[in-house]
LUMDOKE-164994 format. One line per 10 residues: their letters; for each residue y, z, x of C-alpha. Coordinates in Angstrom, 2 decimals. Layout:
N
a) Y,Z,X  ...
This chain:
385
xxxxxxxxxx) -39.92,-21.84,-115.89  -41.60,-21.04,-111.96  -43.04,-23.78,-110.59  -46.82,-23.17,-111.45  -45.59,-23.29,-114.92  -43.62,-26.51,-115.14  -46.69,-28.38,-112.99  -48.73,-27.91,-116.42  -46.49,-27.23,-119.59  -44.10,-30.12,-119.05
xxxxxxxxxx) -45.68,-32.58,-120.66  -44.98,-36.12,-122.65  -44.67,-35.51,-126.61  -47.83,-35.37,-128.45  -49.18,-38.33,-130.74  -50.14,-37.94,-134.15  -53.22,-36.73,-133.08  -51.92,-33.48,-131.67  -53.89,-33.50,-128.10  -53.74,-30.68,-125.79
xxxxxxxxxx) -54.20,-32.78,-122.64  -51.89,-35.97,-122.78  -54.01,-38.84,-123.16  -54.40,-42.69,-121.07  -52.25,-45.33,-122.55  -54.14,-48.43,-120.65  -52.14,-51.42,-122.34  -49.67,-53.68,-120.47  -46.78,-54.09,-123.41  -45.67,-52.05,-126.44
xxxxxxxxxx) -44.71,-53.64,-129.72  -41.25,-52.88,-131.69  -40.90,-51.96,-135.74  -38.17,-54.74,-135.76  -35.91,-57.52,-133.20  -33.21,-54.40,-133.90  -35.39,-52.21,-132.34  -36.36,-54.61,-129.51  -32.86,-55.19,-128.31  -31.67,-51.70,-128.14
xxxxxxxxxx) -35.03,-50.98,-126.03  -34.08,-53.61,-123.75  -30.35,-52.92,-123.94  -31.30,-49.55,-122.98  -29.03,-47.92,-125.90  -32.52,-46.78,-127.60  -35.74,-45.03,-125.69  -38.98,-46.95,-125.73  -41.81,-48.57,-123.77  -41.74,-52.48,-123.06
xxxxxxxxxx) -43.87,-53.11,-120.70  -46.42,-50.92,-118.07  -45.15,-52.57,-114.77  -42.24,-50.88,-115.32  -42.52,-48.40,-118.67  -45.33,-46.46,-119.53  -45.85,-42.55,-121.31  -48.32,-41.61,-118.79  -45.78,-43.10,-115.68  -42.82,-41.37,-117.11
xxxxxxxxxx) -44.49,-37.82,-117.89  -45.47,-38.12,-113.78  -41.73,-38.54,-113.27  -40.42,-36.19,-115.26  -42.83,-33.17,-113.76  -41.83,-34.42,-110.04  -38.34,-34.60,-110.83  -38.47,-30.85,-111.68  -40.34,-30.01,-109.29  -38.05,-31.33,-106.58
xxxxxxxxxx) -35.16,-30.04,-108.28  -33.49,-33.69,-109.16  -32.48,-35.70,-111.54  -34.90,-38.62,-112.04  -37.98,-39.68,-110.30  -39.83,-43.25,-110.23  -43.36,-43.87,-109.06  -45.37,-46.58,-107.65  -48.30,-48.05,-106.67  -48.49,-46.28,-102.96
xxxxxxxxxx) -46.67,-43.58,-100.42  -45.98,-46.73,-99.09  -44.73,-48.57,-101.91  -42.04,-45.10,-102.13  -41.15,-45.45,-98.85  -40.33,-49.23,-98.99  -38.73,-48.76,-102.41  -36.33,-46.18,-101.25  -35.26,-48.46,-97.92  -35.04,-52.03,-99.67
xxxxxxxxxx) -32.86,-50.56,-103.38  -29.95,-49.45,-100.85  -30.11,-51.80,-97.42  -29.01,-55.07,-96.98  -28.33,-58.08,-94.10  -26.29,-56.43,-91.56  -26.56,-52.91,-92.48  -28.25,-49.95,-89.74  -30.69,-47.08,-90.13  -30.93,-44.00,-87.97
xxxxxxxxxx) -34.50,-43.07,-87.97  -36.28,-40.33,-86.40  -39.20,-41.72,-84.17  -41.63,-39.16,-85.87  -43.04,-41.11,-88.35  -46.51,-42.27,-89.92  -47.77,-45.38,-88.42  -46.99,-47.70,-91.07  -43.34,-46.50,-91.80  -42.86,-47.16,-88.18
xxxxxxxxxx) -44.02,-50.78,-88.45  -41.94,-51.18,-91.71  -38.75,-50.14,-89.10  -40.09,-52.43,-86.01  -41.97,-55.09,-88.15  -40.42,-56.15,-91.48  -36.83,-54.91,-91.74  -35.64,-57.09,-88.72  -36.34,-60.28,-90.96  -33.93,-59.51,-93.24
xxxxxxxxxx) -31.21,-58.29,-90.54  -31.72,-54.38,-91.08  -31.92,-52.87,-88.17  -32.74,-49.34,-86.78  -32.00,-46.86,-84.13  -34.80,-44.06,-83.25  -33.45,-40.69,-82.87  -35.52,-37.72,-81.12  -36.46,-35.34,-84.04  -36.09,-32.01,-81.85
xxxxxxxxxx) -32.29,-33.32,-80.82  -30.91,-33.83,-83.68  -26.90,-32.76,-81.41  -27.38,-36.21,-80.43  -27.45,-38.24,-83.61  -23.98,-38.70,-84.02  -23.45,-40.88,-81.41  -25.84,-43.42,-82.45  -24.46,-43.54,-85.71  -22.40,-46.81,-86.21
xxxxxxxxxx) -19.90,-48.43,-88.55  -22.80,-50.60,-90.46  -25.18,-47.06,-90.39  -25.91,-46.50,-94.01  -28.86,-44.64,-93.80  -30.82,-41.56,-92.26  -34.34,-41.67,-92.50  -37.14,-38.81,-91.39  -40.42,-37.24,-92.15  -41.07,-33.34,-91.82
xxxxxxxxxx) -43.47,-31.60,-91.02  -44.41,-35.21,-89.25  -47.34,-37.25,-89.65  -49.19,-36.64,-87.33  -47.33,-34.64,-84.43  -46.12,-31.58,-87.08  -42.74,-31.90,-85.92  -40.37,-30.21,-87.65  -36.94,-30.96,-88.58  -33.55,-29.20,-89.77
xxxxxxxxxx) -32.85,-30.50,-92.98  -29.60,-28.22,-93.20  -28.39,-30.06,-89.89  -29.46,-33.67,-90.73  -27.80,-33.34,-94.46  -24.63,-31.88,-93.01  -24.87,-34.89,-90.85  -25.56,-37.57,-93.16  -22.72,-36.00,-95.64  -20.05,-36.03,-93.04
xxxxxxxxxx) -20.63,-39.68,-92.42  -21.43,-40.51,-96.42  -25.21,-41.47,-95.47  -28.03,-41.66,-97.37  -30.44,-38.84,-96.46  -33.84,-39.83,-97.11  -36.96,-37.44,-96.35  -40.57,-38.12,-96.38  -42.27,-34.98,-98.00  -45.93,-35.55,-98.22
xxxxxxxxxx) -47.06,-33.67,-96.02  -45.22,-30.12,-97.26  -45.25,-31.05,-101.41  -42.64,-29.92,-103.39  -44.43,-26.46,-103.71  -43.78,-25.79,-100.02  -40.29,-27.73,-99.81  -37.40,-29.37,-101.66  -35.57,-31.22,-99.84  -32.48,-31.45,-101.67
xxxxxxxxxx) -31.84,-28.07,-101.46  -30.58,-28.97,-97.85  -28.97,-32.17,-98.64  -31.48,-34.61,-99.23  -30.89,-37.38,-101.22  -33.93,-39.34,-101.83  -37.11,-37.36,-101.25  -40.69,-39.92,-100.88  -44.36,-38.60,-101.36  -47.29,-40.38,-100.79
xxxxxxxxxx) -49.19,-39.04,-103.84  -52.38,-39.87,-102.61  -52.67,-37.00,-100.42  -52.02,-33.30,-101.45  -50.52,-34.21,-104.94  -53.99,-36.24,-106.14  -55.91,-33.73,-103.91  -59.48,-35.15,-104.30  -59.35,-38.55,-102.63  -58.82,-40.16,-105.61
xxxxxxxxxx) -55.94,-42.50,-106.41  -53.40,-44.64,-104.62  -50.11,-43.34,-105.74  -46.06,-42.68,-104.83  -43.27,-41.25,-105.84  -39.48,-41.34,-105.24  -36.96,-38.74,-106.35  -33.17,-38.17,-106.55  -30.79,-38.66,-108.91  -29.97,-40.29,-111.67
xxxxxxxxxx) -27.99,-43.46,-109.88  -30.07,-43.49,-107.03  -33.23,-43.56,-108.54  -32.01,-46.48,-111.26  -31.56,-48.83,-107.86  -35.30,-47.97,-107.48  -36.49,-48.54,-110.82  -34.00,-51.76,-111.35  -36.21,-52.82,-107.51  -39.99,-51.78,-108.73
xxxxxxxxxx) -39.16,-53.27,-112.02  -38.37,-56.77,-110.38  -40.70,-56.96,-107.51  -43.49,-54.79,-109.42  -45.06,-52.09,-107.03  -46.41,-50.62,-110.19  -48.27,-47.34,-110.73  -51.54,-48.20,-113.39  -51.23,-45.70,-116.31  -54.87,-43.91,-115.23
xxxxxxxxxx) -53.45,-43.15,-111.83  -50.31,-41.89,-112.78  -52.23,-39.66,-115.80  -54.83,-38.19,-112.92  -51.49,-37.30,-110.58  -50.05,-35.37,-113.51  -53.12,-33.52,-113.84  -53.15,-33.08,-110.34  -50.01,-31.21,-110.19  -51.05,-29.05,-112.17
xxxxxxxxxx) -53.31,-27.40,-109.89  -51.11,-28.25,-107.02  -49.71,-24.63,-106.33  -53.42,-22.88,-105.85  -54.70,-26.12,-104.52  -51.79,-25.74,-101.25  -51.99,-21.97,-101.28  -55.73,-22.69,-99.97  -55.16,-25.57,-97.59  -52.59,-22.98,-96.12
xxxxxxxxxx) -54.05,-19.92,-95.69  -57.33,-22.08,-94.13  -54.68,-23.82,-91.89  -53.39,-20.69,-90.77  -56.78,-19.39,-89.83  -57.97,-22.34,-87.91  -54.83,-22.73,-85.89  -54.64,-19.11,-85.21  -58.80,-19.19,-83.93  -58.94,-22.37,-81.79
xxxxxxxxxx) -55.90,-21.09,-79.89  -57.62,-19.62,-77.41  -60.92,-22.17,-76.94  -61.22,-23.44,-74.11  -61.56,-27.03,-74.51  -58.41,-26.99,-76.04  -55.21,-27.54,-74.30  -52.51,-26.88,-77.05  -52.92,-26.00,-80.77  -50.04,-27.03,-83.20
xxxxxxxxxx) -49.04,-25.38,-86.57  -45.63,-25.46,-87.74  -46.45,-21.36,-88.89  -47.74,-20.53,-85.35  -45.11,-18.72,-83.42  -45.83,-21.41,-80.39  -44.28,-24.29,-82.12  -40.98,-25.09,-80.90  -39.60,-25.05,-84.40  -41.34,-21.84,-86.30
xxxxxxxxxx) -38.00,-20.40,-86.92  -36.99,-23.56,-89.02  -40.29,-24.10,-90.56  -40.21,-20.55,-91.85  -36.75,-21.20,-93.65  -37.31,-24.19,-95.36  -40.89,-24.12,-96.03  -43.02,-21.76,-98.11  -45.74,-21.90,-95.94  -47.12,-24.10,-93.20
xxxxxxxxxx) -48.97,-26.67,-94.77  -52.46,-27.87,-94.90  -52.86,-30.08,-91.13  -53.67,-28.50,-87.98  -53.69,-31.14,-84.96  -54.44,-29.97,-81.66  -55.24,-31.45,-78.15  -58.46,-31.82,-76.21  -59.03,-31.34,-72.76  -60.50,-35.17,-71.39
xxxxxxxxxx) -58.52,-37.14,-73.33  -60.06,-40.36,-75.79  -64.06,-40.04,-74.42  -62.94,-35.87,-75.33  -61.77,-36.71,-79.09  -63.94,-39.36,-80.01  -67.12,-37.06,-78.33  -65.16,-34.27,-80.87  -65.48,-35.91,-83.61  -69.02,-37.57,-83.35
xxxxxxxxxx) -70.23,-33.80,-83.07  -68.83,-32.73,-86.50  -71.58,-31.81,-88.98  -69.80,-30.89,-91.96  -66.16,-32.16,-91.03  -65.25,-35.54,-92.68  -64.17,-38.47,-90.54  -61.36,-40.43,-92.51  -57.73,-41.61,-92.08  -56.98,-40.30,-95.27
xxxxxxxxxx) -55.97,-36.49,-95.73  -54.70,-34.09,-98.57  -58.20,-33.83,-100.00  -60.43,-30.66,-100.81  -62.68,-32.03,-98.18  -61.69,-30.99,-94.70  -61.24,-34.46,-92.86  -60.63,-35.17,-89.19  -59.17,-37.64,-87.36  -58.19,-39.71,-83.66
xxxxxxxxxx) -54.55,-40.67,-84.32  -54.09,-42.73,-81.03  -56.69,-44.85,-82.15  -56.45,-45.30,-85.76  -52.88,-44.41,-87.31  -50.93,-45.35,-84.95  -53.30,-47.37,-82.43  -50.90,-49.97,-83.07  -47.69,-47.95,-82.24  -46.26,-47.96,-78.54
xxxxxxxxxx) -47.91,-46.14,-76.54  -44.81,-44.89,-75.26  -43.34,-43.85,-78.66  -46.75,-42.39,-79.17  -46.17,-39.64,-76.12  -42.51,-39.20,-77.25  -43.82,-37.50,-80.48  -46.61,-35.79,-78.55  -49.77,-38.62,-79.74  -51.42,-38.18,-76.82
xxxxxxxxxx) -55.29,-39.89,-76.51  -57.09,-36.58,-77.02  -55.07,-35.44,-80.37  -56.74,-34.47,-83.22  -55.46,-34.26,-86.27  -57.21,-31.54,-89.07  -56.69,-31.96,-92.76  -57.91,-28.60,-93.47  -59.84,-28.64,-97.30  -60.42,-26.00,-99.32
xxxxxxxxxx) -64.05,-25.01,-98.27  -64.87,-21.56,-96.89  -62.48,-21.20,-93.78  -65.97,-19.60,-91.78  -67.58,-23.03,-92.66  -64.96,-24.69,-91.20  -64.75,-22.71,-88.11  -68.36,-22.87,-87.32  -68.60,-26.85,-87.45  -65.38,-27.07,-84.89
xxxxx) -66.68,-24.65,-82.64  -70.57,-26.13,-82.51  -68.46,-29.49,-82.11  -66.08,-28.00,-78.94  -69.13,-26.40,-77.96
């Protein structure tokens, strides 16, 4: 089956009842026809639900449509993108060990790397993502892991997967990517070596500014270290949220064909404004990495950022002008929604770090929705205007 087609036909078994649409299962435990029955369940030597922090039909029909959709073995949600990205970090790292991690990530995944994993002795080494030639040489004998985000969140910066996986299997590391910003309609990952792919489902996958929700995908051994760590420490998915993500995806290819082609447009028409100082798209032939963008992505994604003449008082004046434009952190949704990220995402970050990834004070970052593109267009201009 194409992807379109496996987004909506793959399904979890019908009840009894024979419903088209898979129903909610809202109940926290499952009962058994006998103690037999229980103890294979919990042996694993027998399928069955136990319990919903960890087992539930509407969780594991989620799973099984990402898992195809990525092209892997196994998937596991949770509660949060964040909740992934933790989850895939914490199943394989312990005291002592070292990440390699490019330094263009979202705001909180950078804190995770700074903040938390120090207390428990894991530390990490930031990497340029446009030099990936000189990874190697910060990779050490306790490096177990290779961490990045493409396109990035929120300076679009694109990375060679082919050249990182070749990497990370030379040295037998774990490749993880972050790939919430393209989907799994507009790139796989493991095609180029990935091992553990993360999504923030809240974004493009719900689409509507829903849900909380996340996902992490590989296979089948990696992904039972995540399950055996959500099922202990419980960043659980609730059964409604995982059942409105699997309806999601099912609308997910014409849903990113839209927030593409819009992106495209804008980029393309604020080029040229005056106000504007730089315009960034990974489609655009002016970014630095088109070339690789067009080779492992479909298309270009839905976020447009680009940089304002003035600086903060220019980006903040920006946005207090929209008219139609949402203001929110959040992004992914049918609603076009803009955003400061020097101030907001990552007002927490270095200010340093922030330049190295090109977060400068007048950035502005552009989920791009699915309304009319001329609707769009008009607001931004009366707004630069």
């Amino acid at each position: 089956m194409k992807f379109e087609t496996k987004a909506i036909r793959l399904q979890h078994k019908r009840t009894q009842e024979q419903e088209h649409s898979t129903p909610i299962f809202p109940t926290s435990s499952f009962v058994f026809d006998d103690a037999q029955q229980m103890a294979a369940i919990f042996a694993g030597e027998q399928e069955g639900n136990i319990y919903s922090r960890f087992s539930n039909p509407n969780l594991k029909e989620l799973e099984q449509k990402m898992a195809s959709l990525e092209g892997v073995e196994r998937a596991v949600v949770t509660a949060s993108g964040m909740a992934a990205v933790f989850s895939s970090i914490m199943a394989f790292l312990s005291a002592g060990e070292h990440i390699i991690a490019s330094r263009a990530l979202f705001g909180s995944s950078i804190s995770i790397f700074n903040n938390w994993l120090p207390k428990w002795g894991i530390y990490c080494t930031w990497v340029d993502p446009n030099n990936i030639e000189d990874w190697e040489k910060e990779i050490l004998s306790t490096t177990k892991m290779i961490f990045v985000e493409t396109p990035s969140n929120p300076g679009l910066d694109i990375i060679d997967l082919e050249k990182v996986g070749a990497l990370a299997k030379k040295h037998d590391l774990l490749f993880v990517v972050d790939n919430c910003f393209a989907t799994p309609y507009l790139q796989q990952p493991a095609r180029f070596g990935a091992d553990i792919i993360t999504h923030s489902a809240t974004k493009f996958i719900d689409g509507q500014g829903r849900v909380l929700g996340g996902i992490v995908c590989g296979n089948n051994e990696l992904m039972d270290a995540v399950y055996r760590f959500g099922r202990n420490t419980g960043p659980s998915l609730s059964p409604f949220n995982a059942w409105i993500l699997s309806k999601s995806l099912e609308t997910l290819a014409v849903r990113m064909d839209r927030h593409c082609a819009n992106a495209l447009t804008l980029a393309k028409a604020l080029q040229d404004h005056p106000a504007i100082s730089k315009v960034n798209y990974p489609f655009l032939e002016s970014h630095p990495a088109h070339a690789i963008a067009k080779r492992q992505m479909k298309q270009g994604g839905g976020v447009v950022t680009f940089e304002l003449k003035g600086g903060l008082s220019a980006g903040q004046n920006f946005l207090n002008r929209l008219n139609l434009i949402s203001l929110s952190t959040n992004l992914g949704d049918t609603r076009t929604i803009a955003t400061h990220p020097a101030s907001t995402s990552h007002a927490k970050v270095n200010k340093e770090d922030c330049l190295a990834v090109g977060i400068t004070d007048g950035l502005i970052r552009v989920s791009v929705g699915l309304e009319h593109v001329d609707d769009l267009l008009e607001d931004i201009q009366q707004a630069l205007d």
